[in-house]
KOLZA-361602 format. One record per atom (N, C-alpha, C, O, CB): x negated, z negated, y negated. Coordinates in steps of 0.001 Angstrom, whole numbers, plus 500000, padded with zeros to 6 digits. Each point is the difference from the previous one (the first is absolute). Last residue first. Glycine has a CB too. Example, Ala and Ser with C-alpha at 12.3 -4.5 7.8 and 13.67 -1.06 7.14 Angstrom:
// residues 2
487150492920502250499180499940498810500770499270498910499491499831498892499325502314501736500894497925505092500890500000498810499100500000498800498964499335500019502928499419501154
// end
This chain:
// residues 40
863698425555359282501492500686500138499794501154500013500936500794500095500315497845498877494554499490500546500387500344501244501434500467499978500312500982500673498043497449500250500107499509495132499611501042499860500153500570501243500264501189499819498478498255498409502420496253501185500955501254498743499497501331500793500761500788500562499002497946496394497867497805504522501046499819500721501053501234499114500754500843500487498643496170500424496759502111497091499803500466501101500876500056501021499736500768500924498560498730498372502401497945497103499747501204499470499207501113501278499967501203499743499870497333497595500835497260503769501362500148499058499728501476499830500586500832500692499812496694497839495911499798502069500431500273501242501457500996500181500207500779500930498486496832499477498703500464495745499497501586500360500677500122501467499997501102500549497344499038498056503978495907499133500367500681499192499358501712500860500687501013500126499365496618497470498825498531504037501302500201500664500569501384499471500580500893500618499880496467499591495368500733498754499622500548501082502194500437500539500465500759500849496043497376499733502464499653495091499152501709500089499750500295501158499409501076500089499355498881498073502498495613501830501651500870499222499632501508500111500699500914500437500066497197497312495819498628503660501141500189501087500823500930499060500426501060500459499646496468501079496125501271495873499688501032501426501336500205500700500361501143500284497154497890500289502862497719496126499915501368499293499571500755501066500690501011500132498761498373497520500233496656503303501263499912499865500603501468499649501050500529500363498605496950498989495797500911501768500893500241500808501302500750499814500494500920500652498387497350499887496360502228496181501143499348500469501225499656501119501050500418499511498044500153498795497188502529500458499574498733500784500986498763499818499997498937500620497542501844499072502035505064500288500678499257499649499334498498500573499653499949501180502314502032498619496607502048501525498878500093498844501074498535499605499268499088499613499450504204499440502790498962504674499507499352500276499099499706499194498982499592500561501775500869501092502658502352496909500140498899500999498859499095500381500200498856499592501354502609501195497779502679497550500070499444498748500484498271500646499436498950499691501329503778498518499300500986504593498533499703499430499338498530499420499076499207500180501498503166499246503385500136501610500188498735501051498650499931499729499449499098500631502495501086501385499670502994494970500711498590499918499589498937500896500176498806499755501648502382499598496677503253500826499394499011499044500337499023499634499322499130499453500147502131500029502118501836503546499229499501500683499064499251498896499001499369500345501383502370501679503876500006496973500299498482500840498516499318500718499816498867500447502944502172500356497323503093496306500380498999499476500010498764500421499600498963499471501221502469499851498653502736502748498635499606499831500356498541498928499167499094499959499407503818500355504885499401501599499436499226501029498596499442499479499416499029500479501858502404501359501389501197495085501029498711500272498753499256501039499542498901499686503626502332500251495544503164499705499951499055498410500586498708499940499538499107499290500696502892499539500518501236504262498952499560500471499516499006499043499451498927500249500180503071501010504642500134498531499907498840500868498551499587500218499807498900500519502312501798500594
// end
């Protein structure tokens, strides 16, 4: 699991490197999802 968390903490990294809107919102819902997985 720590491997999973250091993942998401490069993903939301990677989030704000995005300058497209359209593509920011789906990758901000998309890691929200997967964080929501991962609390079950």
């Amino acid at each position: 699991q720590a491997d999973a968390g250091r993942v998401m903490l490069k993903m939301e990294k990677q989030l704000a490197l995005i300058e497209d809107e359209t593509q920011a919102a789906v990758f901000s819902k998309t890691v929200k999802q997967i964080k929501q997985a991962y609390r079950q």
